[in-house]
Wavefront OBJ file of the C-alpha trace (Angstrom):
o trace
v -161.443 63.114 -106.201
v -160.247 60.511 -104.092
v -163.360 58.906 -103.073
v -164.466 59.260 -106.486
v -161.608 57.566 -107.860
v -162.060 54.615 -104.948
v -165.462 54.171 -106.289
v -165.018 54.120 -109.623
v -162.135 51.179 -108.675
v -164.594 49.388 -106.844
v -167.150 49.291 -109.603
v -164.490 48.121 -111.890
v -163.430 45.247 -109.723
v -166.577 43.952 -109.307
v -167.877 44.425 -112.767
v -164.320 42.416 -113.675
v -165.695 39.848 -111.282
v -169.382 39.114 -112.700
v -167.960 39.487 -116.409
v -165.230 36.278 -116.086
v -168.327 33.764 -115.383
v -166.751 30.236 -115.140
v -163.140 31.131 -114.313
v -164.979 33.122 -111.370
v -166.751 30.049 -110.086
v -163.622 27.907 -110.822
v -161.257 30.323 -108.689
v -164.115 30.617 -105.747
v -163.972 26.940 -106.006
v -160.481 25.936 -105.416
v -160.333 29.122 -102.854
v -163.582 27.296 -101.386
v -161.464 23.973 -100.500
v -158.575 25.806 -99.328
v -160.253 27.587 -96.817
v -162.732 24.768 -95.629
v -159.429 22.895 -94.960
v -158.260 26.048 -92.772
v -161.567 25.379 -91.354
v -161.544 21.241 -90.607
v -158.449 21.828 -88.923
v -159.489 24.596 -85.863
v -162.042 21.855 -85.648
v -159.497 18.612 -86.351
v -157.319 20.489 -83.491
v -160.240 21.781 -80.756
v -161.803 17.968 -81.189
v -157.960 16.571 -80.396
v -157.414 18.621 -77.131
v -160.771 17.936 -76.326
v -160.200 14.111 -76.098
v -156.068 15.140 -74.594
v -158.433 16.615 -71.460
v -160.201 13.825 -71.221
v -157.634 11.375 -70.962
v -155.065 13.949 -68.766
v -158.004 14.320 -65.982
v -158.116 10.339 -65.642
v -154.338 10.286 -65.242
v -152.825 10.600 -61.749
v -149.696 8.689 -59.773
v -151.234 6.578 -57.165
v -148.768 5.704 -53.921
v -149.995 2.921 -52.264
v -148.634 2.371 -48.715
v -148.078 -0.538 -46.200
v -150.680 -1.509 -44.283
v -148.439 -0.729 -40.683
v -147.721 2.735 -42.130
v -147.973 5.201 -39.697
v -151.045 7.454 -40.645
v -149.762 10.663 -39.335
v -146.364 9.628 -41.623
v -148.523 9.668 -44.546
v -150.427 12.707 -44.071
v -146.809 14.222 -43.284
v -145.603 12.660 -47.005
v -148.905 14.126 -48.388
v -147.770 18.112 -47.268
v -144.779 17.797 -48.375
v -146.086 16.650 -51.822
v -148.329 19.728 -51.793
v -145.369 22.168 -51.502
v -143.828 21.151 -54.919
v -145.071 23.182 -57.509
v -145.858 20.847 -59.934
v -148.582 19.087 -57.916
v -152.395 20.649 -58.393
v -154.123 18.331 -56.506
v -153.292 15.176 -53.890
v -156.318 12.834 -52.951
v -155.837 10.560 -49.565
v -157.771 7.499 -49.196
v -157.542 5.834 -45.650
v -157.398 2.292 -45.725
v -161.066 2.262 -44.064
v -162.105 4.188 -46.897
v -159.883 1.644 -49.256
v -161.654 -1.265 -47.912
v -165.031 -0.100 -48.240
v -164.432 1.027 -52.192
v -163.523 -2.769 -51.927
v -166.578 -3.715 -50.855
v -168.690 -1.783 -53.334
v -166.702 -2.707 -56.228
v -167.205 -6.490 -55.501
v -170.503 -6.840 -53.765
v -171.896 -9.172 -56.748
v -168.797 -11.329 -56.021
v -169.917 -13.474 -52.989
v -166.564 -15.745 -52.798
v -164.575 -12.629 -52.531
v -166.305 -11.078 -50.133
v -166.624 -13.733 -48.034
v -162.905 -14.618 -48.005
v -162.344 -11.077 -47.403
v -164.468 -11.434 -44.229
v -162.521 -14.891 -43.284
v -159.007 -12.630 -43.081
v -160.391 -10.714 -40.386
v -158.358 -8.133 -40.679
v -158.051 -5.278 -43.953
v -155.799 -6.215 -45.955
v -155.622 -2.979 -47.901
v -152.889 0.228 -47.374
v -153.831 3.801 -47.495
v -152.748 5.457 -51.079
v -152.830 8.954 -52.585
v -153.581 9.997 -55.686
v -151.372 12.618 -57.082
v -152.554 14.929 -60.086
v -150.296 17.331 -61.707
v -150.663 20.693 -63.529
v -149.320 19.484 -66.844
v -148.442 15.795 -68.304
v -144.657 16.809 -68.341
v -144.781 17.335 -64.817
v -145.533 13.683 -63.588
v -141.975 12.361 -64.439
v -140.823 14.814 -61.642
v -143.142 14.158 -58.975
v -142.161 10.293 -59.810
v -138.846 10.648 -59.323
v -139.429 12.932 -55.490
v -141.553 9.987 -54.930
v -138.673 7.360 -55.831
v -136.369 8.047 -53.212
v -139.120 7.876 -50.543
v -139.379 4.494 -51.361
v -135.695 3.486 -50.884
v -134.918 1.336 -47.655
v -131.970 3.482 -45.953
v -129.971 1.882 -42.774
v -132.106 1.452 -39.694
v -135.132 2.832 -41.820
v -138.078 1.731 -43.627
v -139.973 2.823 -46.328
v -143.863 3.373 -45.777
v -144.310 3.081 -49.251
v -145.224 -0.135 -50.960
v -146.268 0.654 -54.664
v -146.094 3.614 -57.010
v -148.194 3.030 -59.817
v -146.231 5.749 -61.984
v -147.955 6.981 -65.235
v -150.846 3.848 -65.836
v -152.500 5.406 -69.052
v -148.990 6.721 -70.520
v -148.805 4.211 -73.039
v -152.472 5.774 -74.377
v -151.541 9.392 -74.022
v -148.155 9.016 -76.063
v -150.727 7.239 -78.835
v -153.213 10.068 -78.571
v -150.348 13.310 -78.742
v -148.659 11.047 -81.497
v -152.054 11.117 -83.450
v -152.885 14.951 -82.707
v -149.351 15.659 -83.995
v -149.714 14.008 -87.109
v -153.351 14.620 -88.050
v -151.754 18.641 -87.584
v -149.277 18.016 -89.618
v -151.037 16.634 -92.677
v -153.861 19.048 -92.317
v -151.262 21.839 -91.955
v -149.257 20.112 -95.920
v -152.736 19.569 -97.541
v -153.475 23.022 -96.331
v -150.463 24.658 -97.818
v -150.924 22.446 -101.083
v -154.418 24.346 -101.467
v -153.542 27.852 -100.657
v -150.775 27.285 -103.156
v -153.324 26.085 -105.834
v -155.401 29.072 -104.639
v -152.214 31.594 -105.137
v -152.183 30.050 -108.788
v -155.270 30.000 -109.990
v -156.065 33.892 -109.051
v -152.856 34.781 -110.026
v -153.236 33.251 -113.997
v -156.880 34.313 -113.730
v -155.822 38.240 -112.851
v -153.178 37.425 -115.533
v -156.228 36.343 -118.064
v -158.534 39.302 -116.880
v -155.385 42.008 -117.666
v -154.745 40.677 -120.615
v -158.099 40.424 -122.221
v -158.617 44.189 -121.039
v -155.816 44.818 -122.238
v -157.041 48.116 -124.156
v -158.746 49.613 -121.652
v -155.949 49.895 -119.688
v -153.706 50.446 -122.251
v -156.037 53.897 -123.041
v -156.094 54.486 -119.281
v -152.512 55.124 -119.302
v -152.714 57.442 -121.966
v -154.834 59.677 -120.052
v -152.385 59.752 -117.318
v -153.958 57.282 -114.499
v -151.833 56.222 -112.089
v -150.703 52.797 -111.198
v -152.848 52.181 -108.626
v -156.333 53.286 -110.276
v -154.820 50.438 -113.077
v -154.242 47.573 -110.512
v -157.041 48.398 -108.005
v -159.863 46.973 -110.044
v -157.795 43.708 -110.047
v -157.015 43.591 -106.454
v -160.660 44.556 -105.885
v -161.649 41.594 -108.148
v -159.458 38.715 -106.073
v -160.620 40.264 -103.099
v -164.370 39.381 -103.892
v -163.090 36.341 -105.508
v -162.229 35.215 -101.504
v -164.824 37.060 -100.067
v -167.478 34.899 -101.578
v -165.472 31.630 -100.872
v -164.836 32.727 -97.277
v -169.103 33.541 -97.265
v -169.676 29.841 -98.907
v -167.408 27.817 -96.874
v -168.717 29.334 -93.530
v -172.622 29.037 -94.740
v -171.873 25.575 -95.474
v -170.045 24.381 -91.593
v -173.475 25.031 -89.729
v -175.220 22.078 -91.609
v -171.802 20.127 -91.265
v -171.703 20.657 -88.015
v -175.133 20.022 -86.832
v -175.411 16.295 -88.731
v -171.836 15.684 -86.850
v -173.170 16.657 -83.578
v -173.844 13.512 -82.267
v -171.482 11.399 -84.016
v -168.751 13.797 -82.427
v -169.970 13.563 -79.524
v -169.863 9.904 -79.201
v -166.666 9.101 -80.810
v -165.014 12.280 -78.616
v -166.927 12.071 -75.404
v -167.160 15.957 -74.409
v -166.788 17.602 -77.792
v -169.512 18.440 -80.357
v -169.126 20.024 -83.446
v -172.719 21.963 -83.125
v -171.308 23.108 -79.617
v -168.100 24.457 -81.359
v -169.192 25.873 -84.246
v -172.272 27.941 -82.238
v -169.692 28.747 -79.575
v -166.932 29.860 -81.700
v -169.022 31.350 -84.977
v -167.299 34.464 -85.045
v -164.325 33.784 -84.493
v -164.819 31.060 -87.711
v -166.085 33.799 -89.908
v -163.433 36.049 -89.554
v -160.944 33.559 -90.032
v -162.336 32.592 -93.195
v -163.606 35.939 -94.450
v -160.173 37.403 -93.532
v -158.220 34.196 -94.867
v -160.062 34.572 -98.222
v -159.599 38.325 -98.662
v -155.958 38.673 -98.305
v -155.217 35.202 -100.333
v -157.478 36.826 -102.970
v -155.954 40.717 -102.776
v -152.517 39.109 -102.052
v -152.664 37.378 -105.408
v -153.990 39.835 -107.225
v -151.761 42.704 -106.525
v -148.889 40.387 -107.111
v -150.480 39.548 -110.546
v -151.227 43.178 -111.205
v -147.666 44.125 -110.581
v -146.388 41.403 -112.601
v -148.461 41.999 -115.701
v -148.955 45.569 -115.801
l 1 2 3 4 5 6 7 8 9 10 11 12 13 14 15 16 17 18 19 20 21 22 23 24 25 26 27 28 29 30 31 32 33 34 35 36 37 38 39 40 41 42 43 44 45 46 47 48 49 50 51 52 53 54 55 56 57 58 59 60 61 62 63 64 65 66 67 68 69 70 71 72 73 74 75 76 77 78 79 80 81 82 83 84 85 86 87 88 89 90 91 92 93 94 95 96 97 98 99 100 101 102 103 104 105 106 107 108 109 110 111 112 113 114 115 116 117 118 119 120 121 122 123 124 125 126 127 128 129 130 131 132 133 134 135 136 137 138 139 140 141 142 143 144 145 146 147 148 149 150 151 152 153 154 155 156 157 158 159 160 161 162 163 164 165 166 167 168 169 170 171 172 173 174 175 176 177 178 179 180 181 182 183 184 185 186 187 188 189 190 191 192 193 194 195 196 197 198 199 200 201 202 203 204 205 206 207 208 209 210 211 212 213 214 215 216 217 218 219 220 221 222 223 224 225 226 227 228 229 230 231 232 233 234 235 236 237 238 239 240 241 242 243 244 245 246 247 248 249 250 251 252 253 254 255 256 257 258 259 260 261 262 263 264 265 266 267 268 269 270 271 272 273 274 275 276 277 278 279 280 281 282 283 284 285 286 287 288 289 290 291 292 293 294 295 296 297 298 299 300 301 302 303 304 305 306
C-alpha cells in the first residue's frame, strides 16, 4: 500500500508539473539564475585563490647582509630561522652566487658591467630569502628578524637590509577584491534564492488552488495529509531538478569559450580545467541546491494552503 501510494504521489506531482506550462518554465527560470549564481561563485572563488597562490609563492622576506659578514654567522642566523615554526622554506645566496645573478641580469648593459669590473672587488652581500607557511605569518618572522638587526654595545649587526613584505601593498588589493567579489556574489545570491522561494511558493499556492476539488474530494475519502501535499512537494522538486539539469548542461560550453581568456587574465586557472576537474562535485551542488529549494518551498506552500 505504501509503495502504491508513493507512486501514485509521484505521478501526481509530475503530471501537476507538465499541466502548469508557462508558470513551469517561468519558475525553472528564475530557479535557473539562482542556481547558476551558486554556480559563478565556486568558480568566482576557485579563480580568486587561484591568482592569491600565485601572488603568495612570489612573496618572501629577503635579508640582505654586509659584505664583511661572517659566512659561518649567516648560515648560523639561517638555522635558527629554520627552527621557528612559521618558516617553510629559507633560500641562501652567497655573495659569489649574488654577483654572478648580477652579471646575468645586466650582460646587455656594457657600462655597468664594466664599472662593475673597475671596483675590483664584489660589491654585493649574501641574503636569504625567507618563505612562510601562511601570509599572516611574515609579520612574525619580521619582527625575530628586527632585533637581529639592532647594533647592541660592543656588537654589530651582520644585517644590512630587510626587505619586509615587497608585494604587500598588491596582496592587501587582491584579498580586498576576493572579499568583496564574495560578498556581492554571496547578496545577489540570496536575492535569487529568495525570488526562487517566492515564485514556487505562489506557484504551489496557484496549483492548490486551481485543484482545489480534487483535493477537496480526496479528503472526503479519508487521505491523509501527506498523500494531499506530496504531489506538490513532488512538483517543486522537479521544478529544481530540471533547473539544477539546465544550469549544469549549460557551464561546459561556458566554460570551454572561457578557457583561454581565464587562463590569461588568471595565469594558472582555467575554467575548462575546473569545470572537467570538479564536474561532479558541480552537479550535485546544483542538482541538490535545486531539489531542496524546490521541495523546501513546496512543502511550506502545501502546509500553508492546505
Amino acid at each position: 500500500m505504501f509503495l502504491t501510494n508513493l507512486k501514485r504521489i509521484g505521478r501526481n506531482g509530475l503530471l501537476g508539473f507538465l499541466r502548469n506550462g508557462f508558470i513551469s518554465f517561468t519558475t525553472i527560470l528564475i530557479m535557473s539564475i539562482a542556481l547558476f549564481s551558486v554556480g559563478m561563485i565556486m568558480f568566482t572563488n576557485e579563480a580568486m585563490n587561484a591568482v592569491l597562490s600565485q601572488i603568495e609563492e612570489r612573496v618572501d622576506i629577503n635579508v640582505y647582509f654586509a659584505t664583511d659578514a661572517p659566512e659561518d654567522e649567516i648560515l648560523a642566523l639561517k638555522k635558527r630561522l629554520e627552527t621557528l615554526p612559521e618558516v617553510k622554506e629559507i633560500k641562501y645566496v652567497s655573495r659569489d652566487e649574488a654577483l654572478a645573478a648580477f652579471r646575468a641580469k645586466h650582460k646587455d648593459e656594457a657600462s655597468t658591467i664594466k664599472a662593475l669590473d673597475e671596483l675590483g672587488e664584489n660589491p654585493l652581500g649574501a641574503s636569504l630569502a625567507i618563505r612562510a607557511k601562511e601570509m599572516s605569518q611574515y609579520e612574525t618572522i619580521a619582527k625575530f628578524l628586527e632585533g637581529k638587526t639592532e647594533v647592541k654595545e660592543g656588537e654589530r649587526s651582520i644585517i644590512e637590509h630587510i626587505n619586509f613584505f615587497k608585494n604587500k601593498p598588491a596582496i592587501d588589493k587582491i584579498s580586498y577584491l576576493s572579499k568583496t567579489i564574495k560578498k556581492i556574489g554571496f547578496a545577489l545570491t540570496l536575492i535569487l534564492l529568495f525570488a526562487s522561494v517566492a515564485i514556487v511558493f505562489n506557484t504551489i499556492r496557484l496549483a492548490i488552488y486551481t485543484t482545489r476539488d480534487e483535493i477537496y474530494v480526496m479528503k472526503l475519502v479519508g487521505s491523509s495529509n501527506w498523500y494531499a501535499q506530496g504531489p506538490f512537494v513532488i512538483e517543486g522538486a522537479l521544478y529544481g531538478f530540471t533547473a539544477g539539469l539546465i544550469v549544469y548542461a549549460i557551464f561546459y560550453p561556458i566554460a570551454y569559450w572561457l578557457h583561454e581568456p581565464s587562463l590569461k587574465f588568471f595565469g594558472n586557472f582555467s575554467t575548462l580545467n575546473y569545470f572537467e576537474a570538479n564536474a561532479l562535485i558541480l552537479f550535485v551542488v546544483l542538482i541538490l541546491s535545486g531539489v531542496l529549494l524546490g521541495a523546501v518551498s513546496s512543502f511550506f506552500a502545501a502546509r500553508r494552503y492546505l
